[in-house]
C-alpha positions in Angstrom: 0.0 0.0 0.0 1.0 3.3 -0.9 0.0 6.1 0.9 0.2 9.7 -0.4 -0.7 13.4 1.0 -2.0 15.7 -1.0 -1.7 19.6 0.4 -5.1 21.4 -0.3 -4.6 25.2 -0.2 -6.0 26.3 3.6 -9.4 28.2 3.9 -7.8 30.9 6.4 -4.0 31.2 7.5 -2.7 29.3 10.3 -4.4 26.4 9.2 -3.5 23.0 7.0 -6.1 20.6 5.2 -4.4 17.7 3.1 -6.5 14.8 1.1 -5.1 11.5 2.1 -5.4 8.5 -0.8 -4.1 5.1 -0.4 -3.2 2.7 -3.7 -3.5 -0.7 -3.6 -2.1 -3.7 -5.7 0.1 -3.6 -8.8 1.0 -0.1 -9.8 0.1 0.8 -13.8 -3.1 -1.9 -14.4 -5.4 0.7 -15.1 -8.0 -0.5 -12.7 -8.8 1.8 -10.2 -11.5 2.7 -7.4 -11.8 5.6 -5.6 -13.9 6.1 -2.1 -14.8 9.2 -0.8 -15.7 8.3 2.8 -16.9 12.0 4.7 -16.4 15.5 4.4 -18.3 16.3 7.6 -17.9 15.0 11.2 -21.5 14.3 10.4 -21.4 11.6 8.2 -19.7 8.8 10.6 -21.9 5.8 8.5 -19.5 6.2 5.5 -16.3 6.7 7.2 -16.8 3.3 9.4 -17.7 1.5 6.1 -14.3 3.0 4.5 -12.1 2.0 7.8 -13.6 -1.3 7.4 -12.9 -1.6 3.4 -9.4 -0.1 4.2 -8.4 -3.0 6.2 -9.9 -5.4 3.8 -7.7 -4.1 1.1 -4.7 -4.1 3.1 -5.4 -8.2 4.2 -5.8 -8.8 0.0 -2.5 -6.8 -0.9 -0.5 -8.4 2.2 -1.7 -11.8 0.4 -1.0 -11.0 -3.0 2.4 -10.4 -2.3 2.9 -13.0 -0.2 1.6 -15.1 -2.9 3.8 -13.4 -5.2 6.6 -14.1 -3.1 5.7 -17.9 -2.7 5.7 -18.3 -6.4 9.2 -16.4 -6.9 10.3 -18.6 -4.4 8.9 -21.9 -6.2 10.6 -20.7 -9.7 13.5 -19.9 -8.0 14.2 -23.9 -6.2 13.0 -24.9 -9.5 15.6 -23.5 -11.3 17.9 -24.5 -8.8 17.6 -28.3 -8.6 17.4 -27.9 -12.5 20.8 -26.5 -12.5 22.3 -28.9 -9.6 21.1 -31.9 -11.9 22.8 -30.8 -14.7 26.3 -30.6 -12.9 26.2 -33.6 -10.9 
């Protein structure tokens, strides 16, 4: 997960406002999904639903590179016992 801040220009001096957006997954796919939990300390439905997905995302990126890893890991002994074959 990437996680970038993005400065807004303030309202009034002194003060600081930043939009916050998290990427997921393989960089340059194309696929993309954005959620716009709240813009008000009103709206707490939407940004419980977002913590919620955030977490869920994070779980599926942790196993997709984990996954990733285990696969590297399988081509990698693979090539290895290929090669220790051959010089024995």
């Amino acid at each position: 997960m990437i996680l970038n801040k993005h400065p807004l220009v303030p309202p009034s001096p002194g003060t600081a406002r930043e939009l916050v957006s998290l990427h997921y997954g393989p960089t340059g796919t194309g696929r993309k999904a954005a959620i716009q939990a709240s813009l008000h300390a009103d709206e707490v439905p939407a940004l419980l639903v977002a913590h919620h997905l955030r977490r869920q995302l994070a779980a599926l990126c942790r196993l997709d590179l984990a996954a990733v890893a285990l696969k590297d890991r399988k081509s990698n002994a693979t090539t290895h016992h290929r090669e220790r074959r051959r010089t024995s």
